[in-house]
VOPAGU-2260 file (C-alpha; in pm, 1 decimal, decimal comma):
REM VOPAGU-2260
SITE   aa  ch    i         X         Y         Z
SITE  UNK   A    0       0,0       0,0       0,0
SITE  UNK   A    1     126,8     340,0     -53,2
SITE  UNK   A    2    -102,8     649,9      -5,1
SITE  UNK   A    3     -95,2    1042,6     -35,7
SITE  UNK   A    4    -267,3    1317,9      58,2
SITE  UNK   A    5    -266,6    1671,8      50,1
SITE  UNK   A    6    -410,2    1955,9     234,1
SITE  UNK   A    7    -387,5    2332,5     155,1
SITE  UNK   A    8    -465,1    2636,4     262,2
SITE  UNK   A    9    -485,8    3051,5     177,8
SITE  UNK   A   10    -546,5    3146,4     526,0
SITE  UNK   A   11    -353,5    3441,1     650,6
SITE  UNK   A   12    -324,6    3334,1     946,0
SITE  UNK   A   13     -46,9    3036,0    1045,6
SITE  UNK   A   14    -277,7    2887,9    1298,3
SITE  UNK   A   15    -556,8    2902,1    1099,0
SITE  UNK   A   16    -366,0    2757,3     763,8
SITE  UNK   A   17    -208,6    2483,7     917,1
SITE  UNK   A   18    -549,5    2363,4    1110,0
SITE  UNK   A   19    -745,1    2349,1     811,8
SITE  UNK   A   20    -462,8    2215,0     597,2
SITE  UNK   A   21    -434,3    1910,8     896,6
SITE  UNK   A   22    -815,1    1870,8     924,0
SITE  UNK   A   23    -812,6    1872,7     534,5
SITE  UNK   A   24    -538,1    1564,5     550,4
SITE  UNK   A   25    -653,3    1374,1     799,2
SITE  UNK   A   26    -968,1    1359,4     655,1
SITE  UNK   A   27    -838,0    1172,8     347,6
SITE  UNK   A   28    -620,7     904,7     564,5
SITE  UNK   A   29    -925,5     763,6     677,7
SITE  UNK   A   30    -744,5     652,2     969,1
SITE  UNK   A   31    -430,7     582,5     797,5
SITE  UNK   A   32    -103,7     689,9     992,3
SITE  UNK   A   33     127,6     869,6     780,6
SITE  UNK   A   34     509,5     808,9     789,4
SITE  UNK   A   35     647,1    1138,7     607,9
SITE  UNK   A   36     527,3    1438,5     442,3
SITE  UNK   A   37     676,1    1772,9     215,9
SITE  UNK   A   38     522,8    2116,5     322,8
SITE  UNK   A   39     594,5    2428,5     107,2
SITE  UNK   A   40     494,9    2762,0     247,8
SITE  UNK   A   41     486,6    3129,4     126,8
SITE  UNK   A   42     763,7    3331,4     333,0
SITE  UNK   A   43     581,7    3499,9     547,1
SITE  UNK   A   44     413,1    3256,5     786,5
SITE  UNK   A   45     522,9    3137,5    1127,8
SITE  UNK   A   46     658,3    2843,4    1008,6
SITE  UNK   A   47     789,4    2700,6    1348,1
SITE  UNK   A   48     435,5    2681,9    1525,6
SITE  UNK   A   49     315,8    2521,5    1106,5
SITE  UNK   A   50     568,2    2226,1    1194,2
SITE  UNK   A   51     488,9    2219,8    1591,5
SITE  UNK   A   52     121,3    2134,8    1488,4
SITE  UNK   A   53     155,0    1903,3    1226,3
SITE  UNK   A   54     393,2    1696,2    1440,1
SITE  UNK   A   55     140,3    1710,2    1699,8
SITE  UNK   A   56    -121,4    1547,0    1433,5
SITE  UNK   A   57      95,6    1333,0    1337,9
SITE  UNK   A   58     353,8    1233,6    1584,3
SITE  UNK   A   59     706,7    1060,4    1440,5
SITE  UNK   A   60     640,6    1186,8    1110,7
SITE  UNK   A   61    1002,7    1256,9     916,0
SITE  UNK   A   62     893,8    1568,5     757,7
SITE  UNK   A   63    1077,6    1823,9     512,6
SITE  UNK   A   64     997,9    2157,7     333,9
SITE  UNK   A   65    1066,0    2524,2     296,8
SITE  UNK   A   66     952,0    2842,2     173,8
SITE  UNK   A   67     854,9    2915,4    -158,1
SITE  UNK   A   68     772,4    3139,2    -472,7
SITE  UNK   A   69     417,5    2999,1    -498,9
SITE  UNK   A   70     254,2    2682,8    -419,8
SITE  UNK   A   71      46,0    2400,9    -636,8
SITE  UNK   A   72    -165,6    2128,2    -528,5
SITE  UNK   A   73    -443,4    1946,5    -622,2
SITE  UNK   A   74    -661,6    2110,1    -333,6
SITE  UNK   A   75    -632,1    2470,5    -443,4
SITE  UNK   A   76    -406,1    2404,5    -712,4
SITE  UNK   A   77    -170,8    2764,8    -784,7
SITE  UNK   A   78    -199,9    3003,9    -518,1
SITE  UNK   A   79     107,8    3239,6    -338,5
SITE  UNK   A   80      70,8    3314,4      45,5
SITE  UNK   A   81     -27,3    2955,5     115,8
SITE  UNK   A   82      74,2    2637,2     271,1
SITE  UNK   A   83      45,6    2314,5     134,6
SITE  UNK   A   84     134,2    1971,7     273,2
SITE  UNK   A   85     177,0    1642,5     120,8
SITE  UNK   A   86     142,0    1315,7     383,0
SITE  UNK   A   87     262,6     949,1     240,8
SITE  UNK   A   88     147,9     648,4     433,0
SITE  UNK   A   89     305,7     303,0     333,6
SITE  UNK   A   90     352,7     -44,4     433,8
SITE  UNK   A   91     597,3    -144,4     164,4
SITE  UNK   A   92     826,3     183,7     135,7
SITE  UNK   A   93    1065,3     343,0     368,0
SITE  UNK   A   94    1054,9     740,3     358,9
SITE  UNK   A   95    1331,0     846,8     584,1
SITE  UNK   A   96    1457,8    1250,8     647,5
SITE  UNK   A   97    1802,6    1346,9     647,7
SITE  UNK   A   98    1956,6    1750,3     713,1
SITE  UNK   A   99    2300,4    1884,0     610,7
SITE  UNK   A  100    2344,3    2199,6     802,0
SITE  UNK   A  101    2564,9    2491,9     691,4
SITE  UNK   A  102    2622,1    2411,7     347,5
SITE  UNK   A  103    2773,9    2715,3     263,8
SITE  UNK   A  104    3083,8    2634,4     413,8
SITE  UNK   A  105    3100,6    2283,8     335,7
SITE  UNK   A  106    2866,8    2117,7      74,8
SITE  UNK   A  107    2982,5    1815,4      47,7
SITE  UNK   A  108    3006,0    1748,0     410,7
SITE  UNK   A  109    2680,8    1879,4     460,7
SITE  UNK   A  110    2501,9    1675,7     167,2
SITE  UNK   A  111    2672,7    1383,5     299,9
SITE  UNK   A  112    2538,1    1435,7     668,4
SITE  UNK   A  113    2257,1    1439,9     504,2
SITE  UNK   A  114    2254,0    1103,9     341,7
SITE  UNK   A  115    2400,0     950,9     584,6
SITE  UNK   A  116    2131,3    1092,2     865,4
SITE  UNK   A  117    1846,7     928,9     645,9
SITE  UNK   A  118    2038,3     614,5     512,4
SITE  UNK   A  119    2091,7     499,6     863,7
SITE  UNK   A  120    1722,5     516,9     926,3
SITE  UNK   A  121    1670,5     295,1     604,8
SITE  UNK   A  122    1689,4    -118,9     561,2
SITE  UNK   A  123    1661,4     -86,3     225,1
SITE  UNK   A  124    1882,4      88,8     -57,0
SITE  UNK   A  125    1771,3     427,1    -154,8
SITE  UNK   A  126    1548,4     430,5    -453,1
SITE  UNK   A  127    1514,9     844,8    -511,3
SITE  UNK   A  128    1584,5    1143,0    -319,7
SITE  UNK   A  129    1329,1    1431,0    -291,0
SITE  UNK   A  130    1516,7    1751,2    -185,1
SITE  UNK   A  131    1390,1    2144,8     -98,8
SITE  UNK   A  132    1727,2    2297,5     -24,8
SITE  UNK   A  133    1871,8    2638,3       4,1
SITE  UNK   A  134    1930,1    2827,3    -267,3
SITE  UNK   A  135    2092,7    3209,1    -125,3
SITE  UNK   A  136    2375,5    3087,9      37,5
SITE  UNK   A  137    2576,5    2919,9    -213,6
SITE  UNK   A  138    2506,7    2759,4    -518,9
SITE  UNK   A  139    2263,9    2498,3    -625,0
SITE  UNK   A  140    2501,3    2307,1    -834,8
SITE  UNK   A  141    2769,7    2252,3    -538,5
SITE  UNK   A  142    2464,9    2148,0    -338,0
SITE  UNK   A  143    2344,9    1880,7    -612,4
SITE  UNK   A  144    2722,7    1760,3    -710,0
SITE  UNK   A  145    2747,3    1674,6    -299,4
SITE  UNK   A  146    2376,2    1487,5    -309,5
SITE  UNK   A  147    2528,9    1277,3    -607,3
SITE  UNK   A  148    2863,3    1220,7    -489,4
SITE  UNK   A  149    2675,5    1092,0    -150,3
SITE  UNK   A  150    2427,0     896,0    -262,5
SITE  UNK   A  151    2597,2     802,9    -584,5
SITE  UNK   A  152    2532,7     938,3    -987,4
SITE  UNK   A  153    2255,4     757,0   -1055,0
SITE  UNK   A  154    2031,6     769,1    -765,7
SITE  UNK   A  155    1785,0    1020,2    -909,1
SITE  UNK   A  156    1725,5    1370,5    -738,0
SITE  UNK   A  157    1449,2    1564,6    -744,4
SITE  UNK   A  158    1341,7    1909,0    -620,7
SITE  UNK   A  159    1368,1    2251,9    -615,5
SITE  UNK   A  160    1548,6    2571,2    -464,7
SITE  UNK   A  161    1389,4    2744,4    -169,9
SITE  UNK   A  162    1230,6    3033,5    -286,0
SITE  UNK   A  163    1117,8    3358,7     -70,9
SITE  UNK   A  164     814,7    3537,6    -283,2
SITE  UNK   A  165    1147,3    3674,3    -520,0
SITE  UNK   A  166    1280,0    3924,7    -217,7
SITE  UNK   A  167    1616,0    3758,6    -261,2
SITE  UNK   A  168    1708,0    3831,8     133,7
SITE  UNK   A  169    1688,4    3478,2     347,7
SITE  UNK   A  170    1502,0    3141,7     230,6
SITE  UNK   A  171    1354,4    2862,6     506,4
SITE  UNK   A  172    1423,2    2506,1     474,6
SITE  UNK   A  173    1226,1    2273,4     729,7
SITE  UNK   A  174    1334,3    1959,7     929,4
SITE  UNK   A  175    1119,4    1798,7    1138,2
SITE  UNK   A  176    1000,3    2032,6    1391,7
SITE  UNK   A  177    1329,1    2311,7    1270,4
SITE  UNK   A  178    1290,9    2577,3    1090,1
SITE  UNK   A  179    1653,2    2640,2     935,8
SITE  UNK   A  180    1854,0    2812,6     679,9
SITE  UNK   A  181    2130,4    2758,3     514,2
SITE  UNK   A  182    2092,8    2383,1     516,0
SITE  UNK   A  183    1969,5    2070,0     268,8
SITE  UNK   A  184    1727,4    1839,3     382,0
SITE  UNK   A  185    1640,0    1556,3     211,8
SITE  UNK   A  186    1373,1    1252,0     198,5
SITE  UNK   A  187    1514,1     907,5      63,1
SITE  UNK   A  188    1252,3     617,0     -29,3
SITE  UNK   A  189    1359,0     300,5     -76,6
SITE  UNK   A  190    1147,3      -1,0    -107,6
SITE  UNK   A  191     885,6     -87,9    -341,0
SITE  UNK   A  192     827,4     251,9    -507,3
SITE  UNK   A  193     739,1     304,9    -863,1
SITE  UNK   A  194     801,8     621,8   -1008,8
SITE  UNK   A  195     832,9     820,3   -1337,6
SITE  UNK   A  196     925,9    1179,8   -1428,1
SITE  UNK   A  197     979,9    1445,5   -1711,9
SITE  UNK   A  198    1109,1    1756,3   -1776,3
SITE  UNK   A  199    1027,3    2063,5   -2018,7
SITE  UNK   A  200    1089,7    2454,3   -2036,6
SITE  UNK   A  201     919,7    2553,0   -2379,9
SITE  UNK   A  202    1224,2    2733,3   -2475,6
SITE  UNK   A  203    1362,5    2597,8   -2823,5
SITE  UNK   A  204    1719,0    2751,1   -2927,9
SITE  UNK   A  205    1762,3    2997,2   -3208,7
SITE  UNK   A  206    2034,9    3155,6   -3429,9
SITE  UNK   A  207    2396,6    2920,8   -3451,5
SITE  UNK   A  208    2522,6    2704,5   -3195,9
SITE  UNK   A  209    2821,3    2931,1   -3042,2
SITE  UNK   A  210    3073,1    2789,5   -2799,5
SITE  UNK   A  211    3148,9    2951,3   -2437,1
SITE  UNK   A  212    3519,8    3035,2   -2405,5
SITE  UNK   A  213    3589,8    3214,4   -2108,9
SITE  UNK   A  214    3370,2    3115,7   -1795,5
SITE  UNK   A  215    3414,5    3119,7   -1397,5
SITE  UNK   A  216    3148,0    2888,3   -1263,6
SITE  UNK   A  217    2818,8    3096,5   -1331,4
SITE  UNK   A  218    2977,5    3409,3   -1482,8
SITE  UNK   A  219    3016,2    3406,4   -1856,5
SITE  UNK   A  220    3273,1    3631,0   -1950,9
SITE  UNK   A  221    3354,6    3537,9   -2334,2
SITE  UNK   A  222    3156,9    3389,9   -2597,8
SITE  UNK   A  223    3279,7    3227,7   -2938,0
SITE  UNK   A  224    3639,3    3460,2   -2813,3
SITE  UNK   A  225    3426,1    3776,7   -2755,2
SITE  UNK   A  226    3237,9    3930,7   -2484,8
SITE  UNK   A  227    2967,5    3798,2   -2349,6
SITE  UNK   A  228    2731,9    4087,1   -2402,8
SITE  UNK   A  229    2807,5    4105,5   -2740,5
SITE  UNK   A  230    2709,3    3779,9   -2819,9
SITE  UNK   A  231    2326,9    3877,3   -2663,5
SITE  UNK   A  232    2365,7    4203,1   -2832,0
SITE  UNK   A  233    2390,7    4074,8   -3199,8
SITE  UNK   A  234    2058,2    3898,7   -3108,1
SITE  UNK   A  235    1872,5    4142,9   -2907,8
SITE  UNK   A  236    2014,9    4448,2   -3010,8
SITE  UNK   A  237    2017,7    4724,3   -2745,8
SITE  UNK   A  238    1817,2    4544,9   -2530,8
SITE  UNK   A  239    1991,0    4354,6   -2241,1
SITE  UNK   A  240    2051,1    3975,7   -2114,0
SITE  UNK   A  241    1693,9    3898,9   -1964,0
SITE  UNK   A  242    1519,4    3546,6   -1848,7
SITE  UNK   A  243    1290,6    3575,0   -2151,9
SITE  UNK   A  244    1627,9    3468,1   -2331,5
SITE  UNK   A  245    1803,2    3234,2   -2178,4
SITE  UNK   A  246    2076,2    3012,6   -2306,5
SITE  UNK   A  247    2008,6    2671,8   -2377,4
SITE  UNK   A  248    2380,7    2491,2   -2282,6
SITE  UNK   A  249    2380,2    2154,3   -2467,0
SITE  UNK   A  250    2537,3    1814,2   -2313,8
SITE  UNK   A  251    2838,5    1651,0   -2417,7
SITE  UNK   A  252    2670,6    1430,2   -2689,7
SITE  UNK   A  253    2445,3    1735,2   -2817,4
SITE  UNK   A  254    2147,1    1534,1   -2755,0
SITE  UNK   A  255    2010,4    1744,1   -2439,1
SITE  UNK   A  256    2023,3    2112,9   -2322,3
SITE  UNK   A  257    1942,8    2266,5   -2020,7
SITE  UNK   A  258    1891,9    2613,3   -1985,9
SITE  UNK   A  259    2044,4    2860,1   -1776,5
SITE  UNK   A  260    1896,1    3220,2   -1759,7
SITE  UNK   A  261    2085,3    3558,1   -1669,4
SITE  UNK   A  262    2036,8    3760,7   -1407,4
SITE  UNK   A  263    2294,7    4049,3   -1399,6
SITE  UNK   A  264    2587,1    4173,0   -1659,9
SITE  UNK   A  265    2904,1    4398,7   -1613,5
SITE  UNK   A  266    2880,6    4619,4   -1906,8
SITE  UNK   A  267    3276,6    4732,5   -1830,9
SITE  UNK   A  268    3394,2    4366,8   -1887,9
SITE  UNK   A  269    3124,1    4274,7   -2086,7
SITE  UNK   A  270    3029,2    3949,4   -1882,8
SITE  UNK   A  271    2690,5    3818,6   -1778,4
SITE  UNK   A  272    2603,6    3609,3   -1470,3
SITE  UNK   A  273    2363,0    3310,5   -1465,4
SITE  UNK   A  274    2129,2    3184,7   -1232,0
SITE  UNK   A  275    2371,7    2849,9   -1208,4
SITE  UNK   A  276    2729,6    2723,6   -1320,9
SITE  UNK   A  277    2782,6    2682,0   -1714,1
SITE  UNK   A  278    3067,4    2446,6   -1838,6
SITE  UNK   A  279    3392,4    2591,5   -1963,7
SITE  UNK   A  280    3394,2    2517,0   -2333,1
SITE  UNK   A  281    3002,5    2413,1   -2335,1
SITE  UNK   A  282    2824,2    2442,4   -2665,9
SITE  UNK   A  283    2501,0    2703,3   -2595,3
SITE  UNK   A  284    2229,0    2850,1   -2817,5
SITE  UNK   A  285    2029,5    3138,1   -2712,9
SITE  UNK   A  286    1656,0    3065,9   -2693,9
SITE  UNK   A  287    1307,3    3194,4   -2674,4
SITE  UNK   A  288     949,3    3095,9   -2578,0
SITE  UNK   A  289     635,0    3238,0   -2562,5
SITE  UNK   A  290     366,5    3187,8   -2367,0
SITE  UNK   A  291     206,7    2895,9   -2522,4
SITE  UNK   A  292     526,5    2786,2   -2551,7
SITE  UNK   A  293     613,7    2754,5   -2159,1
SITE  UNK   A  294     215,2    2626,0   -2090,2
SITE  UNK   A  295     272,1    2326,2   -2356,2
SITE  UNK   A  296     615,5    2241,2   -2193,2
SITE  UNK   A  297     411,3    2225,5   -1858,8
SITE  UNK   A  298     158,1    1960,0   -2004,0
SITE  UNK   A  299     435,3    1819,6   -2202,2
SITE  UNK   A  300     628,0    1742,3   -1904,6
SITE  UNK   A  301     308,2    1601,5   -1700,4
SITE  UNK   A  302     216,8    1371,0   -2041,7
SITE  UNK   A  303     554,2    1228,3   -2062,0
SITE  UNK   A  304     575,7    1146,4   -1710,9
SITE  UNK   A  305     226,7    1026,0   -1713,8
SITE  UNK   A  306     250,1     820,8   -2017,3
SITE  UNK   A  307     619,9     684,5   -1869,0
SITE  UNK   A  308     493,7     567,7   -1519,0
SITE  UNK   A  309     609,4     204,0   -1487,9
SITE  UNK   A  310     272,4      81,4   -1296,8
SITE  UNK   A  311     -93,4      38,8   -1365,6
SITE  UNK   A  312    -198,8     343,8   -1097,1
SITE  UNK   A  313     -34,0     638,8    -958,3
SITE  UNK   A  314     -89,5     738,8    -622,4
SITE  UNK   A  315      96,2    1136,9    -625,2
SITE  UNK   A  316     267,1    1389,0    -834,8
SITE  UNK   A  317     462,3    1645,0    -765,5
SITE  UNK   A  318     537,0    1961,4    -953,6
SITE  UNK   A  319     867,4    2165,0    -950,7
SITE  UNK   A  320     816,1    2461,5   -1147,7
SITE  UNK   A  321    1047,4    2815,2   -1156,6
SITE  UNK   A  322    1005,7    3163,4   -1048,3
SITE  UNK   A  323    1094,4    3286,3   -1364,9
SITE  UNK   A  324     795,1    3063,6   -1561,3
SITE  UNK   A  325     548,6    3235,3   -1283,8
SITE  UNK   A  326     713,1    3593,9   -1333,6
SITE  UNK   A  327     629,6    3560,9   -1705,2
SITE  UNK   A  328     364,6    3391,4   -1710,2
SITE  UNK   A  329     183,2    3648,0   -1474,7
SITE  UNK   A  330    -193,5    3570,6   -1425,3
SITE  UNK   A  331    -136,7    3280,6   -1654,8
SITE  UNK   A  332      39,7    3058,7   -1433,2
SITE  UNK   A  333    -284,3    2916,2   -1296,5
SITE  UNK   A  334    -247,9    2735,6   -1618,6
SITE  UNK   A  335      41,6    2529,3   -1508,1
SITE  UNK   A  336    -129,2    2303,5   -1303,8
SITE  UNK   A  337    -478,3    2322,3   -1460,3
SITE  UNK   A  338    -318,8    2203,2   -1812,5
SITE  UNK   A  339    -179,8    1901,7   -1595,0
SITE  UNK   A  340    -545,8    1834,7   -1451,2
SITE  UNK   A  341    -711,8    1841,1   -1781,5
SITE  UNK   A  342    -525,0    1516,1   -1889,8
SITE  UNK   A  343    -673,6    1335,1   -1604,2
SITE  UNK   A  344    -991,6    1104,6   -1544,7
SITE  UNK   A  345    -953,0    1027,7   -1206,1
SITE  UNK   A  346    -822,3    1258,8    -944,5
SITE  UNK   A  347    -444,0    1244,1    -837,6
SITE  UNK   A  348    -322,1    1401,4    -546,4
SITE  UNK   A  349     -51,1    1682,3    -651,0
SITE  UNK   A  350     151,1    1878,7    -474,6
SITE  UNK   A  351     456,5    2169,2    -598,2
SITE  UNK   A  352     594,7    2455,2    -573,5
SITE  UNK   A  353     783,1    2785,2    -768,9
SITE  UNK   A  354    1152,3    2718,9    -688,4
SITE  UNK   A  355    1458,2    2932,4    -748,0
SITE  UNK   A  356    1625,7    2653,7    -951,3
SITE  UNK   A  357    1511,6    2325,1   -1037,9
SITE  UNK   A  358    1638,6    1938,1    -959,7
SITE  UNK   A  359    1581,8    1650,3   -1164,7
SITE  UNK   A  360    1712,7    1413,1   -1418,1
SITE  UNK   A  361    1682,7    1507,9   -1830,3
SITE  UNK   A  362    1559,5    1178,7   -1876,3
SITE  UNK   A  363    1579,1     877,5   -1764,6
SITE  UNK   A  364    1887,0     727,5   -1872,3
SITE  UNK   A  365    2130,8    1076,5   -1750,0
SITE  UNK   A  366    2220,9    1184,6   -1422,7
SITE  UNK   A  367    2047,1    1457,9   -1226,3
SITE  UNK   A  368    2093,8    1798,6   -1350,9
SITE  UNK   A  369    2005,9    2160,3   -1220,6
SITE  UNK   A  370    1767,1    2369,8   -1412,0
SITE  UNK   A  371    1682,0    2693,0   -1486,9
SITE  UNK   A  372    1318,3    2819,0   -1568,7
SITE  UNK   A  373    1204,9    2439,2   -1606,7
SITE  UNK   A  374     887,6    2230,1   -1503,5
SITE  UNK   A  375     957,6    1905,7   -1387,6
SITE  UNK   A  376     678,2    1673,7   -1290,3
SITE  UNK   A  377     762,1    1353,3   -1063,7
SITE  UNK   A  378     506,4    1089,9   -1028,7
SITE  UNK   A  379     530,4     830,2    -788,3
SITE  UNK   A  380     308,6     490,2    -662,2
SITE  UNK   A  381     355,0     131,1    -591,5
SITE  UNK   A  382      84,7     -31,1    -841,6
């Protein structure tokens, strides 16, 4: 058996939220006792009495979370200034919490705390990682090379950057009944679990393929042996590096991109800065999408991991979308999730968040990889 629910709630008030979203939860056990759960909460609430009470529901749960840049779920599907908790009961799958604290100055001993914290818990080898960890501190890629060097390369990863409502000050990551930052915590099931996934942005590359030549880690500074800026320039003219244009940075075979999407420039040295690392010598495009373009990516990505799932009957999804697709998208990013629940005949319990960088696997056969301005959709079940 393996079971989710989710509650969710708009309620201003933190009490308030996290009652109904608990009342909303245990109404769909049925009596069932959970054994973990993922909250994701807008900034602003008082997220240490949030945990206090749900452990208090639900006593020896391993719970994990953190704040966000808007929440999705099947209850209330998108809203911001919410809270919204997924609960997974099982009697043939091990969900176990792990937390890497002060990763800043130490990833990789803090991802392997991590893994270690949750692995000991475990009888069983890990089958996938869920993850919600900081994202202000330090960088998301050090953070995912330490989760794969812990738990090995092909133990898939899957998550998203703590967000907080795009202030860019201090992000939240929960563990337990803690309320940290700063840190990684992880879930790892092992056991019987089924599960399939996809990932999309909607952006398709234009122009030539171009080569980057002079990088450090997420600063470009040349392109094809010239400046940076003047690579975006001969595209966009006067106007300057934005997210609607991000560069699409291919893999080693040429097969896959990823996309990585600026977020400042130096006009003196002529360099731009990306919202994650970008491989000396990597082969990039820029790119561009519309708005129809990033909605079908969204349903693309549910499809694929719908039509993918290795079992007869899902029990959960779970959505990791990006700031930058919500900024964009404006009062369209409703559509997100309601393009997902179109493709459905029976109801599925979902669950997400707007992240500040995504985590997941291109497909199924590659190693995890960080995204930028990306929907990935991770569905998950035991029949």
């Amino acid at each position: 058996m393996f079971k989710a629910v989710v509650g969710h709630s708009n309620d201003p008030d933190s009490l308030s939220a996290v009652e109904e979203v608990i009342l909303q939860c245990a109404s769909s056990l049925a009596g069932d006792i959970p054994k973990a759960g993922i909250i994701f909460a807008a900034i602003d609430f008082e997220h240490a009495l949030i945990l206090q009470q749900i452990h208090q529901a639900f006593p020896g749960i391993e719970l994990i979370g953190g704040t966000t840049d808007g929440e999705i779920s099947s209850v209330l599907e998108f809203q911001q200034d919410s809270i919204t908790l997924m609960l997974f009961c099982s009697d043939e799958v091990e969900i176990h919490a792990g937390i890497g604290r002060k990763v800043s100055s130490d990833p990789i001993t803090a991802t392997q705390q991590a893994v270690e914290q949750a692995k000991a818990k475990s009888t069983a080898p890990p089958k996938l990682c869920l993850t919600h960890p900081e994202s202000l501190t330090t960088s998301g890629i050090s953070i995912l090379n330490g989760l794969k060097l812990a738990l090995g390369e092909y133990i898939p990863i899957f998550g998203g950057l703590a967000g907080d409502q795009s202030r860019y000050q201090s992000t939240y990551q929960f563990f337990q009944t803690e309320v940290l930052s700063d840190s990684v915590p992880i879930l790892l099931f092992s056991g019987t679990i089924l599960f399939s996934h996809a990932v999309a942005s909607g952006w398709h590359p234009i122009g030539q393929t171009s080569k980057a030549t002079k990088v450090d880690k997420n600063i470009v500074y040349e392109i094809d042996g010239k400046p940076a800026l003047d690579f975006y320039h001969h595209y966009l003219g006067s106007l300057p590096p934005s997210m609607e244009y991000p560069l699409a940075v291919f893999d080693q075979n040429g097969d896959n991109f990823y996309i990585r999407a600026p977020i400042a420039y130096n006009q003196e040295s002529g360099s731009i800065t990306f919202f994650g690392d970008i491989p000396d010598q990597a082969v990039i495009q820029i790119s561009e999408a519309d708005h129809e373009d990033i909605l079908a990516a969204s349903k693309a990505s549910f499809m694929n991991a719908l039509d993918n799932y290795p079992g007869a009957k899902p029990s959960a999804v779970l959505f990791f979308s990006c700031v930058a697709r919500r900024q964009i998208l404006g009062t369209r990013a409703q559509e997100e999730y309601q393009n997902t629940k179109l493709c459905l005949t029976d109801y599925l319990p979902a669950c997400g968040f707007y992240s500040y960088g995504e985590i997941a696997p291109i497909d199924r056969t590659i190693q995890t990889q960080f995204h930028n301005e990306t929907f990935v959709t991770l569905i998950v079940g035991t029949r």
